[in-house]
C-alpha angles and dihedrals in degrees: 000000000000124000110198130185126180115190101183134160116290087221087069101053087102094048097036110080098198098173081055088044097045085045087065101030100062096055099040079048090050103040087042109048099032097235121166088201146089118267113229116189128173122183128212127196122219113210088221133022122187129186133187125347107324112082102176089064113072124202145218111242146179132189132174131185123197112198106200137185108268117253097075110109129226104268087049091052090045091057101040079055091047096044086051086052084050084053105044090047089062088047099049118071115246102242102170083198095057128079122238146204127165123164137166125211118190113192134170113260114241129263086253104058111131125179125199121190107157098359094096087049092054094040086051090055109034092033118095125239113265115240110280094008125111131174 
């Protein structure tokens, strides 16, 4: 049941093959965190992305956040970050002028997490109109 976000730089949206790096992402998730489940992942791009103390120099930055079920302890969560990192260095091009930062966060998800895949498709047919709507 993974739940995957990655914020990154928009200037990287011509050198960052997501659909390569999802392609490896949702199996090491999986393998490595022993999940039963299917991984989602969405990616938004931030027009600028600043890091450290130098704020006329933008740079380039990924983040990405796995939500996991809770029951997965500590030293599980740090190498399945560290394997990411591992990831994202082999997707990102190695441009020894630009400034990087890359970084991984795995959290348990909240009691509250729901997920709904077909349940809005059942309620719509077998719900009935409501009164004065059509269509």
């Amino acid at each position: 049941m993974p739940h995957i976000t990655v914020d990154y730089s928009a200037r990287l949206d011509a050198v960052f093959d997501r659909r390569a790096f999802v392609r490896e992402l949702h199996p090491l998730v999986v393998e490595t965190a022993g999940s039963r489940g299917v991984c989602k992942t969405f990616f938004r791009a931030a027009a600028e992305t600043y890091a450290g103390d130098l704020p006329s120099a933008e740079t380039a930055f990924v983040h990405v956040e796995i939500g996991l079920l809770p029951g997965r302890g500590d030293a599980l969560k740090a190498r399945l970050s560290e394997a990411v990192l591992d990831l994202l260095d082999r997707h990102l091009p190695a441009d020894p002028g630009e400034r990087w930062a890359h970084s991984v966060e795995v959290r348990d998800l909240a009691p509250s997490y729901r997920l709904s895949d077909d349940r809005r498709a059942a309620r719509r047919h077998s719900a009935p109109a409501a009164a004065g709507c059509t269509g």
